[in-house]
C-alpha positions in Angstrom: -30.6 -7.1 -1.4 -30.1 -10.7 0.3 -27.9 -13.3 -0.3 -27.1 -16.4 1.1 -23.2 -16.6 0.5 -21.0 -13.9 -1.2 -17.8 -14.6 -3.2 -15.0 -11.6 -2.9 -11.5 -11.5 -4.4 -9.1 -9.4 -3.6 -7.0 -7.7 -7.1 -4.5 -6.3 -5.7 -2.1 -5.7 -2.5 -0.9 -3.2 -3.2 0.2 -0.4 -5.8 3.3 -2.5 -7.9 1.2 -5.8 -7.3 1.3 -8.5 -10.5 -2.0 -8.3 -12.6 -2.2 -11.9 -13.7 -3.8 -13.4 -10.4 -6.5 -10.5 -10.7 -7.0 -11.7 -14.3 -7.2 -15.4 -13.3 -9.5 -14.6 -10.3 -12.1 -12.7 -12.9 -12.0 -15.3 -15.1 -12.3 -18.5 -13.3 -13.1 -17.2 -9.7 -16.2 -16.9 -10.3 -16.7 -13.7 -7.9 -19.2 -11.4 -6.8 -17.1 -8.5 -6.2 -13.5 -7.9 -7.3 -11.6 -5.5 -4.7 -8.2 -3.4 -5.7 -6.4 -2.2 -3.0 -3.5 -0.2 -4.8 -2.9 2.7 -1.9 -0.7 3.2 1.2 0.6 6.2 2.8 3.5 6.0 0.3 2.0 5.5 -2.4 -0.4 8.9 -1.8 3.3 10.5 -0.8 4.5 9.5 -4.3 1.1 11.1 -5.6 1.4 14.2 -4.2 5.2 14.7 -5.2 4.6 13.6 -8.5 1.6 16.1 -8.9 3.8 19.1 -7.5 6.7 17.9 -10.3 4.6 17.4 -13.2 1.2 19.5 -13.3 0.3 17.2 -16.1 -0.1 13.8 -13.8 -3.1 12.2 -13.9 -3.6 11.9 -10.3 -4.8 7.8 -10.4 -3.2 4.4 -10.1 -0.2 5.1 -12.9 -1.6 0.5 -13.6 -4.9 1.8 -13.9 -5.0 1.0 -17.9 -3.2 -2.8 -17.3 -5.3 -3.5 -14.5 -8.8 -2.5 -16.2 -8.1 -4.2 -19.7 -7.2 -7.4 -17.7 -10.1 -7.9 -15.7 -12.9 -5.5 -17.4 -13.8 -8.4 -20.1 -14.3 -10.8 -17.7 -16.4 -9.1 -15.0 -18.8 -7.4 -17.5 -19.1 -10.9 -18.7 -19.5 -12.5 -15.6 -21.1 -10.1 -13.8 -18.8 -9.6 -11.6 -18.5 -5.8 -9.6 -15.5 -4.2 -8.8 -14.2 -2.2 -6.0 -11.0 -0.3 -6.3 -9.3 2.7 -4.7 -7.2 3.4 -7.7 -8.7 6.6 -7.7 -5.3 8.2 -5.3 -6.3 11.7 -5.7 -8.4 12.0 -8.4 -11.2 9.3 -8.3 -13.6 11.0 -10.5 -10.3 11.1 -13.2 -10.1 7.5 -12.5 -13.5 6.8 -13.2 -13.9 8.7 -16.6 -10.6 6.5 -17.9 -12.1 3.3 -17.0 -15.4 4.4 -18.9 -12.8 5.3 -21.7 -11.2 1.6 -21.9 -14.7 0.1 -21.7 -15.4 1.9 -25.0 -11.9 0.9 -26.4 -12.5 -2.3 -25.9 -16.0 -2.6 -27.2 -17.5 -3.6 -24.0 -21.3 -2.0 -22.9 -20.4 1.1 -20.6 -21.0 -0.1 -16.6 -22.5 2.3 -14.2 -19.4 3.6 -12.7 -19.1 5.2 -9.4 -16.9 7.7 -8.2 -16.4 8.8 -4.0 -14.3 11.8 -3.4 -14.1 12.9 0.5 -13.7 15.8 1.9 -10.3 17.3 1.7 -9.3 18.5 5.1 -6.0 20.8 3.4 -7.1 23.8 4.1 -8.5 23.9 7.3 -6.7 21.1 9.5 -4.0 23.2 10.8 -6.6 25.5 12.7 -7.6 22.7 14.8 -6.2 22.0 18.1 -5.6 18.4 17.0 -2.0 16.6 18.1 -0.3 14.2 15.7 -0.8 10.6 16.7 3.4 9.8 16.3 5.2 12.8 18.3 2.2 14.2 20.3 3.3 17.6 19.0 0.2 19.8 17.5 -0.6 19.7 13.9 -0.7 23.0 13.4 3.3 22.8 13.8 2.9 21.4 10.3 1.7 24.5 8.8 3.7 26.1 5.9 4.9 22.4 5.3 1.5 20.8 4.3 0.3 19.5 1.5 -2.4 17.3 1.6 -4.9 16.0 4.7 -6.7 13.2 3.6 -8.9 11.1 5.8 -9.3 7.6 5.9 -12.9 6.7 4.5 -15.1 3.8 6.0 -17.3 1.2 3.8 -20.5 3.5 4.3 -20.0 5.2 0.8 -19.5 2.3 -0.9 -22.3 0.6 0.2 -24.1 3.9 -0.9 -23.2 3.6 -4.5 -23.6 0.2 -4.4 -27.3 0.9 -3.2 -27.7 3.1 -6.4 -26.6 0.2 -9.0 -23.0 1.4 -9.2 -21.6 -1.6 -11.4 -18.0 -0.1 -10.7 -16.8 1.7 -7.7 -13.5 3.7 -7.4 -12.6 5.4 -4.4 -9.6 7.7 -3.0 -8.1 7.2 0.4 -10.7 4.4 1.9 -9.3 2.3 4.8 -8.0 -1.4 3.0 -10.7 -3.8 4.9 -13.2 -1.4 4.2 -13.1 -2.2 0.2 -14.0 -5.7 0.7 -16.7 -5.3 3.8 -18.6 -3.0 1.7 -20.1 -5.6 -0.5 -20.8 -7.9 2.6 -22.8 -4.9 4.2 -24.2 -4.5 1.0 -25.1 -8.2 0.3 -26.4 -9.0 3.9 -27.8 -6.1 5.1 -25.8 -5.8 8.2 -25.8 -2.5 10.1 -23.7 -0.2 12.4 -26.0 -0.3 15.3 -26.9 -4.2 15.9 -24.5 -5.9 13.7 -21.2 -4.7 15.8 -20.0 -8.7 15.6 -21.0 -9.0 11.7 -19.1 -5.5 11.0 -16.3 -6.9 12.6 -16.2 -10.0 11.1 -16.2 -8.8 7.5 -13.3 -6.3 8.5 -11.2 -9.0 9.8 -12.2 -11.0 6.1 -11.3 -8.0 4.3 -7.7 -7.2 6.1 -6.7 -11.1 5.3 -7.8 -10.2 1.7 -5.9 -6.6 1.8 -2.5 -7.4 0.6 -3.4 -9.7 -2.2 -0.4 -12.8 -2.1 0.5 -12.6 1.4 -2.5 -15.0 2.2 -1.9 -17.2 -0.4 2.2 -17.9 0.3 3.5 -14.5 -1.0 5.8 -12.8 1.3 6.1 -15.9 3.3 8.7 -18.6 1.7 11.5 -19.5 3.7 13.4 -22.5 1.5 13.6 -25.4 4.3 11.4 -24.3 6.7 8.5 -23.1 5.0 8.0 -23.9 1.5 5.6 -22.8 -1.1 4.5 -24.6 -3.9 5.1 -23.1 -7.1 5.9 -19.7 -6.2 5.7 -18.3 -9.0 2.6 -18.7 -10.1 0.7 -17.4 -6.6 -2.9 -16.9 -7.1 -4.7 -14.1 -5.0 -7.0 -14.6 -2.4 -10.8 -15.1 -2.7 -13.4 -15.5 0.8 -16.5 -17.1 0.3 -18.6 -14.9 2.8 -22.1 -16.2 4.7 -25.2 -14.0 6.1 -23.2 -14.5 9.8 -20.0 -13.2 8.6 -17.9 -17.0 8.6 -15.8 -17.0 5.6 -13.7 -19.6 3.7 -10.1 -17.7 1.9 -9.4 -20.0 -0.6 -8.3 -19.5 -4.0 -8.4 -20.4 -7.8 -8.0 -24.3 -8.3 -4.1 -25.3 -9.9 -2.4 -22.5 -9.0 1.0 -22.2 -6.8 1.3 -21.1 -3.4 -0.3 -22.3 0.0 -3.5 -21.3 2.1 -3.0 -22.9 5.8 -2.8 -21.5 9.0 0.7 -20.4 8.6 -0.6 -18.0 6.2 -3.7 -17.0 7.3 -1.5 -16.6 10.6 0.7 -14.4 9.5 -1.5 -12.3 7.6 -4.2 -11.5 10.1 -1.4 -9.8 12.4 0.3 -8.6 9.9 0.3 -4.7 10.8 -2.3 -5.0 13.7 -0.5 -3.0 16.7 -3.1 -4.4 19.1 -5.1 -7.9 17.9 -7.6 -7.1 20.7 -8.7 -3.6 19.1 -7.7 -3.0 15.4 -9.3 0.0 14.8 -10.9 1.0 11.5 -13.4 3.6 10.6 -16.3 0.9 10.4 -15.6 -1.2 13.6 -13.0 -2.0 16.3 -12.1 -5.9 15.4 -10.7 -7.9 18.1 -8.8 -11.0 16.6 -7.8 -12.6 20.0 -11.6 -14.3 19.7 -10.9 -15.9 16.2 -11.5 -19.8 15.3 -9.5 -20.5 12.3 -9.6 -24.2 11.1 -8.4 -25.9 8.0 -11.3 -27.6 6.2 -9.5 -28.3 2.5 -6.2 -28.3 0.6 -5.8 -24.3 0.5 -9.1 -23.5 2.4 -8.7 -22.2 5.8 -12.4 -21.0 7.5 -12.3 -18.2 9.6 -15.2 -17.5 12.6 -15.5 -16.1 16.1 -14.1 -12.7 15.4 -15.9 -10.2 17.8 -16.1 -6.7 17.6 -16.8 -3.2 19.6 -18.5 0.3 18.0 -16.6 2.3 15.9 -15.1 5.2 17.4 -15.9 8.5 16.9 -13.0 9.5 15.2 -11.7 9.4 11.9 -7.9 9.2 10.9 -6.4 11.6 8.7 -3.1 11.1 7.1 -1.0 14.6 6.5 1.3 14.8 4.2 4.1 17.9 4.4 7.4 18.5 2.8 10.4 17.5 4.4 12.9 18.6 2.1 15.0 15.7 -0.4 17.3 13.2 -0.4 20.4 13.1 -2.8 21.5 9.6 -3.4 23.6 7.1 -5.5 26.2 4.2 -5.3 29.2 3.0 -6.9 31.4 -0.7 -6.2 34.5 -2.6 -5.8 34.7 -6.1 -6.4 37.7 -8.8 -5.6 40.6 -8.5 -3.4 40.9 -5.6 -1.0 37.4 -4.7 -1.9 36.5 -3.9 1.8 39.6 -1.7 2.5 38.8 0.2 -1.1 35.2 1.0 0.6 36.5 1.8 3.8 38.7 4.5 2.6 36.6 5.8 0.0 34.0 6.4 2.8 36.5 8.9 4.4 37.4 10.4 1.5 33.4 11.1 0.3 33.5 12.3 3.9 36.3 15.0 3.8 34.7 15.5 0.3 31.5 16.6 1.6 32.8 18.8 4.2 35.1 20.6 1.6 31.9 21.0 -0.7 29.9 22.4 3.0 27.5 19.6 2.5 24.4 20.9 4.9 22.7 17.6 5.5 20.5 16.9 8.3 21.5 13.6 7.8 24.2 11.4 6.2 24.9 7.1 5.4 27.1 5.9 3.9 26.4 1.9 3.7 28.5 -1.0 2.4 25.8 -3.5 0.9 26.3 -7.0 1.5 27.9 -5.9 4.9 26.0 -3.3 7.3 23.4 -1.8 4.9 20.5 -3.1 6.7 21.7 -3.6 10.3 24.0 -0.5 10.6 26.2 -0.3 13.5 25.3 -3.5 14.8 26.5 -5.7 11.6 29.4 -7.9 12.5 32.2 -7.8 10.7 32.0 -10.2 7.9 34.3 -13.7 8.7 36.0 -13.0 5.3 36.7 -10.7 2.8 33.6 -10.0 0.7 34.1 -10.4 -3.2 32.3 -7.2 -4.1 30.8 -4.2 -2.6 28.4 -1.6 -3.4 28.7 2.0 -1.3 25.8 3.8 -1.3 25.7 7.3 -0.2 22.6 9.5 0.6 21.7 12.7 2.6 18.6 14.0 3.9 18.7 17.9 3.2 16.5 21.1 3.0 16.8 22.2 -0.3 17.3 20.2 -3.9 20.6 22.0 -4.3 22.3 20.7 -1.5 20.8 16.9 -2.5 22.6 17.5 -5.7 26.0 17.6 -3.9 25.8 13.8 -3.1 25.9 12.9 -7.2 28.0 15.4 -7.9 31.0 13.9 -5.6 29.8 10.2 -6.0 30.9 11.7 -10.1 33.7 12.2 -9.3 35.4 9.1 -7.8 35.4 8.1 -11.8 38.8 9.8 -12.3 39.3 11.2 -8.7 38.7 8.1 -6.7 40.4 4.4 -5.5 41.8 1.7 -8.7 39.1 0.0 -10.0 36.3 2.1 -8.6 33.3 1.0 -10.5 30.8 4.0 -11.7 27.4 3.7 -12.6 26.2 5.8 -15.4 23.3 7.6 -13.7 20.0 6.8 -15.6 17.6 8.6 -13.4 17.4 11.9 -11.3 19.4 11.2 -8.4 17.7 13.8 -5.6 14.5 13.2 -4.8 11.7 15.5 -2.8 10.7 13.9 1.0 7.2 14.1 2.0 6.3 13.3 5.0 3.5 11.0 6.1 1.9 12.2 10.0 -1.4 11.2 11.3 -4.1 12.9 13.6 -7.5 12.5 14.6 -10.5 14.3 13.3 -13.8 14.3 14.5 -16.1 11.8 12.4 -18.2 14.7 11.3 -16.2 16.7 9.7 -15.7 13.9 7.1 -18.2 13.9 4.0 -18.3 11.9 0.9 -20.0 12.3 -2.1 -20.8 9.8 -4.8 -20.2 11.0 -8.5 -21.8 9.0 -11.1 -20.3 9.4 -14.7 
């Protein structure tokens, strides 16, 4: 297949993203592909806990249902294809439900696509790998691990795309990888001759990643950089050529901006090195870019050069790290600070009375040093409210529980006018942590299901 230029929109940025500008961009973009990014190392953390608490989780994007009925009307109708890794850790799952709403809806059932990859669990901690953050081996991780999923490259995509797959939805797939699928796909580029070309559509397809953040989300700063409108932002959508140029624009009337500002911000947004961003497809090197503003909210992007992929393949590990017990409770008007300051060594003396084993304790004053810690300056003047919140890192769920428990009691046992929250959720919460290593490329295998 050969096409001149291509139209891509990004749907989401990320997991809790808004579905409206994905809506709009079906509608009235008038795309070629539709691309959900909806996964991050958290959000397969959250996954994975959920699936060990409740057996009865269905393993997908919990918006899967929102986000299909929005959009699936509009790019049946307007032929648009969609990409999305909403699939988390059960792709095929994801797939069937999206085949289900089609036939709620009354629309013609799409050739959907499904790409699971290999799961590395069971035999990573064999290897003589090393973790990419501490350098320590991963099999120091065994007995804590639960899940070793690789990061997947556009190659399976383009596969299923190859076969007619109307819809595709993948698991863990690297986020510019969703959206350079469809260019490789659409232009025929390959791995061997087209390094440049791969890299170009990678560096496309990270500015279209995180949805908003191109298009003024995540970027206002009242006075010294203003958005228009910012709540009604529109997503992102890159009008691709045969040479890998692009235009990001975005739907006509909406709010937000598209300059260099944004563009800026968002193509070094999480790139540790602009002169090798490493992803399984390509290494891109930004440093070479030409960005230039050729419209109201249309900034072209060239130049972007590129080296061979490695031959390596990232794998993100996920292992329990035990929980975290945590809650809050406030003072407000004068004295407020003192109140918090002394109930902060009575919760103290509390906890050690109660043998509190916790690997690690805060207790935080919001509005004062919640977010900077020890280096937060005093404030000038007395604060008219606090909230203290409290939370330990511990081994075991029992020990997590302790922090509600004594937060309870500074109801009745506590400072005048300590204000209590009634607790509407369970306060301890299981940590699981997120590590990286290296895996050769071969070990990594996907296979497209079609329903």
């Amino acid at each position: 297949m050969t096409k001149t230029t291509l139209r891509v929109g990004s749907g989401s940025g990320w997991w809790g993203d808004r579905v409206e500008p994905a809506a709009l961009s079906a509608r009235l973009g008038r795309l070629d592909y539709l691309c959900f990014e909806t996964m991050a190392e958290a959000t397969v953390s959250a996954a994975q806990v959920r699936k060990r608490r409740d057996p009865t989780f269905a393993g997908y994007d919990t918006y899967l249902d929102e986000r299909m009925r929005a959009v699936l009307p509009h790019c049946l109708a307007n032929g648009t294809r969609i990409i999305s890794n909403q699939g988390w850790i059960h792709p095929l799952g994801a797939a069937r439900r999206i085949a289900e709403i089609c036939e709620e809806l009354g629309l013609p059932r799409p050739r959907i696509a499904a790409i699971t990859t290999t799961d590395l669990t069971p035999t990573i901690c064999g290897q003589d790998l090393a973790l990419l953050e501490s350098g320590a081996p991963v099999a120091s991780l065994r007995g804590t691990l639960i899940s070793a999923e690789p990061y997947e490259g556009a190659l399976p995509i383009v596969r299923a795309l190859e076969q007619g797959a109307q819809i595709v939805v993948t698991g863990r797939v690297a986020d510019p990888s969703l959206f350079l699928a469809p260019m490789i796909h659409a232009f025929g580029w390959d791995y061997a001759r087209d390094v440049d070309l791969l890299a170009r559509g990678s560096a496309i397809g990270h500015l279209l990643e995180c949805g908003a953040q191109a298009t003024g989300g995540y970027f206002g700063d009242p006075g010294y950089k203003d958005v228009p409108e910012p709540w009604n932002l529109a997503f992102p959508i890159a009008e691709v050529d045969a040479r890998g140029n692009a235009v990001i624009g975005k739907v006509a009337g909406t709010g937000g901006r598209i300059d260099l500002q944004t563009i800026k911000e968002q193509m070094f947004y999480e790139v540790h090195d602009p002169a090798r961003y490493i992803t399984p497809d390509v290494v891109v090197d930004f440093t070479t870019a030409v960005l230039e503003q050729v419209g109201p909210d249309q900034v072209r992007i060239g130049g972007v050069r590129g080296a061979p992929r490695t031959g390596t393949l990232k794998v993100s590990l996920g292992c329990t790290e035990g929980f975290i017990g945590e809650d809050m409770f406030f003072y407000a008007g004068p004295g407020c600070l003192a109140k918090a300051e002394l109930a902060r060594v009575i919760l103290e003396q509390r906890f050690a009375l109660a043998n509190l084993q916790a690997e690690e304790l805060r207790i935080d004053f919001l509005g004062v040093n919640a977010i900077h810690g020890a280096a937060s300056p005093m404030p000038p003047c007395e604060p008219n409210e606090i909230a203290v919140r409290v939370a330990a890192r511990t081994r075991t769920r029992e020990e997590a529980a302790k922090v509600g428990r004594e937060i309870d009691s500074m109801a009745v046992c506590g400072l005048a006018s300590t204000g209590k929250r009634v607790p509407h959720q369970d306060r301890t919460r299981e940590i699981i942590g997120v590590w990286s290593a290296l895996v050769p490329r071969a070990q990594v295998e996907s296979r497209i299901h079609f329903l």
